[in-house]
Structures are given as structure tokens and as C-alpha cells.
FILOKE-134218 format. One line per 8 residues: number of its first residue (from 1); their letters; for each residue y, x, z of N, C-alpha, C. Coordinates in nm, 4 decimals. Atoms other than C-alpha are relative to their C-alpha. Layout:
NUM> A> Y:X:Z:Y:X:Z:Y:X:Z | ...
# end
This chain:
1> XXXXXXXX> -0.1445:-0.0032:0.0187:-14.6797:-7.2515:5.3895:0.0354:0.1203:-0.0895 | -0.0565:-0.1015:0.0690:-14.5396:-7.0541:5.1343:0.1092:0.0608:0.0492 | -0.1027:-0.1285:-0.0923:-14.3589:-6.6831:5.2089:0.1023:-0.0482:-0.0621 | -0.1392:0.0017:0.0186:-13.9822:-6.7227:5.1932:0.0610:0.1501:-0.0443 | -0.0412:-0.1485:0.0890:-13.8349:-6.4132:4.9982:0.1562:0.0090:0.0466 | -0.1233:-0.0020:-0.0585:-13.4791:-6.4941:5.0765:0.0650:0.0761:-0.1323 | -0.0575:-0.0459:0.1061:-13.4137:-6.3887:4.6968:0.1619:-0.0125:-0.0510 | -0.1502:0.0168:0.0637:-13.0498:-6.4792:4.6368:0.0524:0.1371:0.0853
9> XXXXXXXX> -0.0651:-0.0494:-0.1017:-12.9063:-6.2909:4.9241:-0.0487:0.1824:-0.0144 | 0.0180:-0.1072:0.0590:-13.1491:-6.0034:4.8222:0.0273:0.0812:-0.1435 | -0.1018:-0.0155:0.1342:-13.0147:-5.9692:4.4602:0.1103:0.0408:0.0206 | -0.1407:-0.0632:-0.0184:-12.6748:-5.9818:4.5687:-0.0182:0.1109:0.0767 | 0.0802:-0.1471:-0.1081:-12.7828:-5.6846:4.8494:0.0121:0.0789:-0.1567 | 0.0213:-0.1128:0.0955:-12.8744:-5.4891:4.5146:0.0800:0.0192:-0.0534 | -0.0914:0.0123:0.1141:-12.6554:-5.5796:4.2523:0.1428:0.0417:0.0750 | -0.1631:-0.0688:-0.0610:-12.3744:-5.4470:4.5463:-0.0097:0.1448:0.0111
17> XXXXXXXX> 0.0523:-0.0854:-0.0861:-12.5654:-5.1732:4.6143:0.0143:0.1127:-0.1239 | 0.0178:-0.0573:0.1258:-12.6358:-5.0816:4.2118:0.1916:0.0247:-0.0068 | -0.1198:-0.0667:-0.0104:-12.2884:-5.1185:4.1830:0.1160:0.0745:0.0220 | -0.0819:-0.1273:-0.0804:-12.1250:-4.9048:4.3955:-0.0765:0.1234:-0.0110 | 0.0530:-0.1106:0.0711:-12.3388:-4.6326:4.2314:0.0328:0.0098:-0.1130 | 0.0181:-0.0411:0.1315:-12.2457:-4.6931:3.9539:0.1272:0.1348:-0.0811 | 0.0041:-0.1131:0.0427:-12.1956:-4.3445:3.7868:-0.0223:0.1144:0.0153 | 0.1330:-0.0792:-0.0441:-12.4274:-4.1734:3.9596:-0.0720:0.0400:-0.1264
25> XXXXXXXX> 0.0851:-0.0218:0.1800:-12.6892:-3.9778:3.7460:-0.1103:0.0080:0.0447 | 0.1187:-0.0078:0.0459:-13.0503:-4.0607:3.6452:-0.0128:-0.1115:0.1273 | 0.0748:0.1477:-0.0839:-13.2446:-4.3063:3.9187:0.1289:-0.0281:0.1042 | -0.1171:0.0219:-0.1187:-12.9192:-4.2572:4.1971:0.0728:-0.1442:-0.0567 | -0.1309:0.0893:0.0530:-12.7372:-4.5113:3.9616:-0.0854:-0.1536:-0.0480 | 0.0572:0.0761:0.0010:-13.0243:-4.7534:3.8737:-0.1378:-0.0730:0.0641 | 0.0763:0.0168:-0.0555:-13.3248:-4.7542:4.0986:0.0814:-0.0473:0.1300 | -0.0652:0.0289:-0.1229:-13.2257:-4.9402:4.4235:-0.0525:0.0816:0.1099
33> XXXXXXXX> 0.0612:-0.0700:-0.0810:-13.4386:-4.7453:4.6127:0.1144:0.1386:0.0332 | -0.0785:-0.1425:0.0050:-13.2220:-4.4018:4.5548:0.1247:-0.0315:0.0140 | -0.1781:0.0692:-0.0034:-12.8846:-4.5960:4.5066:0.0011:0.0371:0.0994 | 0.0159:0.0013:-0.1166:-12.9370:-4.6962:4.8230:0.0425:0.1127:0.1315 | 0.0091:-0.1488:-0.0030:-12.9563:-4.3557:4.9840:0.1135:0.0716:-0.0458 | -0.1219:-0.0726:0.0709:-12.6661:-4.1991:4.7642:0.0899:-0.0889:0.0406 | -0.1253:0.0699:0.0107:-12.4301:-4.4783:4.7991:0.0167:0.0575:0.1765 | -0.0153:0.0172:-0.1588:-12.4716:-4.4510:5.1874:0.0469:0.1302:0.0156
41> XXXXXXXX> -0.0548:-0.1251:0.0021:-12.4269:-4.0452:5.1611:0.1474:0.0319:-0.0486 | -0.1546:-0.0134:0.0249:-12.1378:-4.0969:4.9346:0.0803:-0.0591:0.0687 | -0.0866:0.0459:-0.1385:-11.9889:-4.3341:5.2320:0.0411:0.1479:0.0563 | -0.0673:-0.1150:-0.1464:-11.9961:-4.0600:5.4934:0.0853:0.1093:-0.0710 | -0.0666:-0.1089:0.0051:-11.8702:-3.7965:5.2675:0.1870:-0.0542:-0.0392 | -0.1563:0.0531:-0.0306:-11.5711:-4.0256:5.2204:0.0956:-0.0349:0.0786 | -0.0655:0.0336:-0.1005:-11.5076:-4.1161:5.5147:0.0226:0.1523:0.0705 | -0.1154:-0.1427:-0.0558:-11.4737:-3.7068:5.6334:0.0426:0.0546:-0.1070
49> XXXXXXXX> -0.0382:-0.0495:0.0854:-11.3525:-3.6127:5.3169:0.1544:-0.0817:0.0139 | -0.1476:0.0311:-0.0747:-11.0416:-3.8278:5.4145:0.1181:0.0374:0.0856 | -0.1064:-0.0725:-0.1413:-10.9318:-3.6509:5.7292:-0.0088:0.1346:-0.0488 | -0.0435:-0.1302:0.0467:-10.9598:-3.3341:5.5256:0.0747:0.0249:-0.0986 | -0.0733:0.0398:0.0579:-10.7719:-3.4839:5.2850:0.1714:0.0646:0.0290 | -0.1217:0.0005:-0.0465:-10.4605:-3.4978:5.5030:0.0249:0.1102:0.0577 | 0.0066:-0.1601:-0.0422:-10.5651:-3.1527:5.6692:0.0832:0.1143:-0.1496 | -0.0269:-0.1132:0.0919:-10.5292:-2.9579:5.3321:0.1829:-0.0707:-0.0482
57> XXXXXXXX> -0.1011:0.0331:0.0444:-10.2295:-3.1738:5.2562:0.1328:0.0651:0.1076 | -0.0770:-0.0046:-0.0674:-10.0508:-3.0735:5.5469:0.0448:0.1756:0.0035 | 0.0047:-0.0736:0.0346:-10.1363:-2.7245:5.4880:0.1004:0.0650:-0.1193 | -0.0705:0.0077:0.1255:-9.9779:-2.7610:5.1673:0.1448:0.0166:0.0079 | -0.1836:0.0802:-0.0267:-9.6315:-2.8774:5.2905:0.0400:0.1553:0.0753 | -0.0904:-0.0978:-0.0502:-9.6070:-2.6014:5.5100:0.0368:0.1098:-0.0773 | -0.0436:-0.1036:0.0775:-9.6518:-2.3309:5.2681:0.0991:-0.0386:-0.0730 | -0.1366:0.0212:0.0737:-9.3867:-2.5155:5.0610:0.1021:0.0261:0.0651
65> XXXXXXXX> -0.1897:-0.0159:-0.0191:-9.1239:-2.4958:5.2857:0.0407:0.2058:0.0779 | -0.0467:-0.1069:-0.0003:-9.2262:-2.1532:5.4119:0.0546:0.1150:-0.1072 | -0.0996:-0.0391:0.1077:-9.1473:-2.0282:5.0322:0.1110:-0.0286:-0.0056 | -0.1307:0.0346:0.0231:-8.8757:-2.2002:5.0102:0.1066:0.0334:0.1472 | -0.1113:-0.0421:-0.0993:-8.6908:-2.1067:5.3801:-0.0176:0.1510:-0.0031 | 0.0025:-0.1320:-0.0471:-8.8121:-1.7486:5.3449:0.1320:0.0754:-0.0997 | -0.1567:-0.0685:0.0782:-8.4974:-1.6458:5.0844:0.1231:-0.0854:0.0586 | -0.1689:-0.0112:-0.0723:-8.2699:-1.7975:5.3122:-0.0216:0.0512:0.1218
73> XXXXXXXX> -0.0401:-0.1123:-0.1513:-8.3420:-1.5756:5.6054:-0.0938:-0.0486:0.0867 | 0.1162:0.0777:-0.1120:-8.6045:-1.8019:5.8098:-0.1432:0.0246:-0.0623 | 0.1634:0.0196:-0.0497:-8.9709:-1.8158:5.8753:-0.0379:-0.1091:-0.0140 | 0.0088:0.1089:0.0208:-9.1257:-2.1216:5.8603:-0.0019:-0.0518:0.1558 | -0.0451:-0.0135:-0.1546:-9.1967:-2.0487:6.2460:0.1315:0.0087:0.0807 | -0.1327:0.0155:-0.0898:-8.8507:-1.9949:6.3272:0.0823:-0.1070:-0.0341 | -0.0917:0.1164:0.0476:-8.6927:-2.2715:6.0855:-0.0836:-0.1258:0.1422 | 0.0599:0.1496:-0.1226:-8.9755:-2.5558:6.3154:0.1212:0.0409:0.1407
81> XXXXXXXX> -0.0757:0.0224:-0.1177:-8.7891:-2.4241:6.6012:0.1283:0.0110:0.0340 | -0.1498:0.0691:0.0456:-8.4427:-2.4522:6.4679:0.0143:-0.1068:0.0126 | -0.0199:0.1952:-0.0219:-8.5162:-2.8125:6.4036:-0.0134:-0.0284:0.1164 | 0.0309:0.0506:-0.1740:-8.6664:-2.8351:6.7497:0.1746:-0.0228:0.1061 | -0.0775:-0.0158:-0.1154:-8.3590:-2.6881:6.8925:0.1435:-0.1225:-0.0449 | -0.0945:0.0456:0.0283:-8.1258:-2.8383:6.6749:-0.0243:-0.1901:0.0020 | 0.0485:0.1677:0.0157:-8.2830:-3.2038:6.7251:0.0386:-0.0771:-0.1189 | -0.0159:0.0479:0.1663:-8.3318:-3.2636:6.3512:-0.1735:-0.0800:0.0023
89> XXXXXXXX> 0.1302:0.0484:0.0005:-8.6814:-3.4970:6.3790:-0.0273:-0.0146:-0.1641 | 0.0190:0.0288:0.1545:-8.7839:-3.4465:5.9894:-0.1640:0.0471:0.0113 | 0.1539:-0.0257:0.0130:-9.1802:-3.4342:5.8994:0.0054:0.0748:-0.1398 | 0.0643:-0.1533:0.0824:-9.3349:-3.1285:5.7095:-0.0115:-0.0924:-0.1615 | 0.0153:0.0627:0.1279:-9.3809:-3.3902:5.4018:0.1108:-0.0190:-0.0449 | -0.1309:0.0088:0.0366:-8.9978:-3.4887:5.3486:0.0259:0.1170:-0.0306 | -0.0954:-0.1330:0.0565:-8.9222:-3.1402:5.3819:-0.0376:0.0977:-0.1275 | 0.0983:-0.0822:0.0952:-9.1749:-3.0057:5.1627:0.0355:-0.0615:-0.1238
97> XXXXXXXX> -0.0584:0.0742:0.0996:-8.9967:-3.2512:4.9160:0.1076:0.0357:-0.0222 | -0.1610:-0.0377:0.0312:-8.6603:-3.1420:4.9783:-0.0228:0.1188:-0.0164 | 0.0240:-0.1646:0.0691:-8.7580:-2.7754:4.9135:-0.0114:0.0182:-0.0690 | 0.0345:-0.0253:0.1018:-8.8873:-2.8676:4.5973:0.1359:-0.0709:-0.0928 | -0.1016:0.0884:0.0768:-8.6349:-3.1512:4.4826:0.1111:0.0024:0.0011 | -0.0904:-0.0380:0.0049:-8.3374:-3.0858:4.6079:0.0514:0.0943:0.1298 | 0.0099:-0.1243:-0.0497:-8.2584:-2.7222:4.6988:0.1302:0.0052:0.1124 | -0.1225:0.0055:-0.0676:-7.8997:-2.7651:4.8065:-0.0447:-0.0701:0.1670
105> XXXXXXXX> -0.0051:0.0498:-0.1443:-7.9822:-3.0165:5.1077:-0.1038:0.0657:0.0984 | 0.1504:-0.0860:-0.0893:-8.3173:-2.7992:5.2214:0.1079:0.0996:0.0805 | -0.0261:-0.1392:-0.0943:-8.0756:-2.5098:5.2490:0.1111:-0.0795:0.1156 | -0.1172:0.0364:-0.1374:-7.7782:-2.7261:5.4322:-0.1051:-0.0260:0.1629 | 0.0709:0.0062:-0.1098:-8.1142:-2.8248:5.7004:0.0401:0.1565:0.0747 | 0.0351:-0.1844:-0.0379:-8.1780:-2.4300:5.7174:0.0676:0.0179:0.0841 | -0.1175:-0.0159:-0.0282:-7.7846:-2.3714:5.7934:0.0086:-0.0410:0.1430 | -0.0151:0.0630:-0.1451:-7.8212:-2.6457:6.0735:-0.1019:0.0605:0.1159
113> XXXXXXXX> 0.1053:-0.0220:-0.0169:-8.1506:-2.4814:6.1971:0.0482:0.1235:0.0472 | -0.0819:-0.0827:-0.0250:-7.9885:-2.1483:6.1966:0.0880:0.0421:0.0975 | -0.1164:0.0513:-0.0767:-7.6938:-2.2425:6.3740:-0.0471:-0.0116:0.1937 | 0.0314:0.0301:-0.1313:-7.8948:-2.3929:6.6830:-0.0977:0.0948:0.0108 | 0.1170:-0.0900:-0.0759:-8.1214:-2.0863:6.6726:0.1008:0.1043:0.0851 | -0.1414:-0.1724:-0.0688:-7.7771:-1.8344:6.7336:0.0231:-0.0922:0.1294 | -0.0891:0.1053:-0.1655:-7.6556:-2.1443:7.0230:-0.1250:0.0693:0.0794 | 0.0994:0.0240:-0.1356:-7.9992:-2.1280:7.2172:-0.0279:0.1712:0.0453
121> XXXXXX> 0.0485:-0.1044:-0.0165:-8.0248:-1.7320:7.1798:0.1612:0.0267:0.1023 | -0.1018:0.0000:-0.0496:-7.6577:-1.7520:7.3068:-0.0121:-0.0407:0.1629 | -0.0014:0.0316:-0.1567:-7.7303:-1.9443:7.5894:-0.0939:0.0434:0.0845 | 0.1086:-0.0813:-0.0405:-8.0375:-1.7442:7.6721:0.1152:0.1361:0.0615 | -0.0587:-0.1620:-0.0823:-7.8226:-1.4192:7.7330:0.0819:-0.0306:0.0854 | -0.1044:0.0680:-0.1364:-7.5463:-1.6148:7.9605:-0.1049:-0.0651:0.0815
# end
């Protein structure tokens, strides 16, 4: 009985395998053997290079809005707990937009932020 190779199914296997290397350098991009190997390494580093993705991004946002609330009198620590107090639910990405795009409504947040930091320090001393 002649061996069965199962050649179609192995081709395509390669030719997915070559391809998703492709621009790799020297054998990584045309030997299947090494592809192989690299493509699978470049998986994993994509898949945690993703969640650090959104780490440094988030990073990002905050320093934007702590430049931008620190010349109106806040922290970036005391503006979060302005919003907290003042029950303003806005995410670090919107705001990090409105700090950059439009200055006027960042500072009217601030104002509101502000406002419920003097109420809660108010109702702290009574």
C-alpha cells in the first residue's frame, strides 16, 4: 500500500505559515522550518504586546490631563476625586481629548470638580 502524504492540506499548512512571515529576514521568512518558530514567537509577543498596549495608553491619558488640570489649580489626584465626588462618570480617554481639543469644556469639568471638592470638605468640618 502506498504512504499517504496528505500533501494538499500540508502545502496549505506552509504556504499559511510562509505567509504570515512574510517580512521576516533571511530563512525566518522562507524556510518553513524557522517560519514556523518565528511566526509562533511573533504570536505570543502580540498577544502581550496588546495588553501593554492599552497599559502605556492609559498612562498616556493621565499625564494629559494632569498637564492640562495642573494650571487650573488641580492635581490630577484631586481633579479624579472631584469627579468622584461630583458624580461626573467620564473615562481618562475622553478627557485626555478634551484637554487637548477643547480647552474651554476641560476647564468648565475642572470648575464642576472643584466645586464638589469645597461641598465635601464643607461637609467634612460640619
Amino acid at each position: 500500500m502506498p504512504r499517504a502524504t496528505n500533501s494538499p492540506a500540508s502545502r496549505q499548512r506552509r504556504k499559511r505559515v510562509l505567509k504570515q512571515a512574510k517580512g521576516f529576514r533571511g530563512f525566518r521568512s522562507t524556510h518553513f522550518r524557522y517560519a514556523k518558530d518565528a511566526v509562533r514567537k511573533a504570536m505570543q509577543y502580540a498577544f502581550a504586546h496588546r495588553r501593554l498596549r492599552r497599559r502605556s495608553f492609559r498612562t498616556l491619558w493621565i499625564q494629559r490631563i494632569n498637564a492640562a488640570c495642573r494650571p487650573l489649580g488641580l492635581s490630577y489626584s484631586r481633579l479624579t476625586e472631584g469627579l468622584k465626588a461630583a458624580h461626573i462618570e467620564i473615562d481618562r480617554k475622553v478627557l485626555s481629548d478634551l484637554a487637548i481639543r477643547d480647552a474651554a469644556a476641560f476647564a468648565s469639568i475642572v470648575t464642576k470638580a472643584k466645586a464638589a471638592l469645597e461641598q465635601k470638605a464643607q461637609a467634612a468640618k460640619s
